[in-house]
C-alpha angles and dihedrals in degrees: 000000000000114000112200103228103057093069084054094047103051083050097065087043102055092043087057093101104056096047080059088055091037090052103049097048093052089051093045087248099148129065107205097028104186090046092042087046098039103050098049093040089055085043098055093041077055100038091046093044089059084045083064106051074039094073116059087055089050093039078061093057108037122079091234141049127258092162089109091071098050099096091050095054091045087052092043082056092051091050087052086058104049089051095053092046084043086060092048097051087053088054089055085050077235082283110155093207095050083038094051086040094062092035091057095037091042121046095184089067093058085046084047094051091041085059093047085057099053098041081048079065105049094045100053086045099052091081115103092247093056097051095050085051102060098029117176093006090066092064083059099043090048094052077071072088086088105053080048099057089045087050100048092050092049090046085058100042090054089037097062093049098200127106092196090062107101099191092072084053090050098052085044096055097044083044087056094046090051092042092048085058089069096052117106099227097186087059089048098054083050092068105029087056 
């Protein structure tokens, strides 16, 4: 039973996050505004992308069903990143030479933008016509989740630069758990024996 308020209400929710941004910058709250709007835009595209491989384990064990927001979430991770690459674009003053030069000088940038395009897919694809569309071919395009999740981690890994920094270790490790829930076992056991 779907109970009309809760689709609303994740909304809000996962909007949050930009009205705080939003916020902050209207009331002068940040002092390096590019890098305090860039890093936790990137974050939540990332953080909501693992919410929503986190779903389908979660929808197997719960005795109800939260399917249903998976796509929401999936498109909410694709607004963070658009906001996060959008930022991006503004520091290079949208400029293609300063853009091929980071890009060039800085290869996390080309994993992070591989990772835009794919989650750019996915996005323009979640709506009902599409799927009906593609039918049985978008299964197979929207399992390209995985190599994104396994690309954004990487561009943040590669983006903090420090070993020492926990919190890349962290995303990598609940990205490695999701992504274990889609192996076959079974298959794996096969080739391994």
């Amino acid at each position: 039973m779907t109970i009309s308020w809760q689709k609303p209400l994740l909304f809000l929710l996962l909007l949050m996050p930009f009205m705080q941004l939003l916020f902050d910058v209207l009331m002068g709250n940040l002092i390096d505004p590019i890098e305090e709007i860039t890093n936790p835009t990137g974050l939540w595209a990332l953080r909501l992308l693992l919410l929503s491989l986190l779903i389908t384990p979660l929808n197997k064990i719960l005795p109800f069903s939260i399917i249903k927001y998976r796509r929401m979430i999936g498109v909410f991770s694709f607004f963070y990143a658009c906001l996060h690459l959008g930022i991006f674009l503004i520091d290079q003053q949208f400029n293609p030479e300063f853009i091929a030069e980071d890009i060039i000088k800085r290869p996390y940038i080309t994993i992070g933008f591989s990772t835009f395009i794919i989650l750019f897919l996915l996005a323009i694809t979640s709506t009902n016509k599409m799927v009906r569309w593609l039918g049985k071919r978008w299964k197979k395009l929207h399992k390209f989740i995985y190599l994104a999740t396994i690309l954004a981690v990487v561009h943040f890994y590669w983006q903090v630069k420090s070993i020492a920094d926990i919190e890349p270790l962290i995303y990598t490790l609940i990205a490695l758990i999701l992504l274990s829930f889609r192996l076959n076992w079974s298959k794996m056991k096969k080739l391994v024996f």
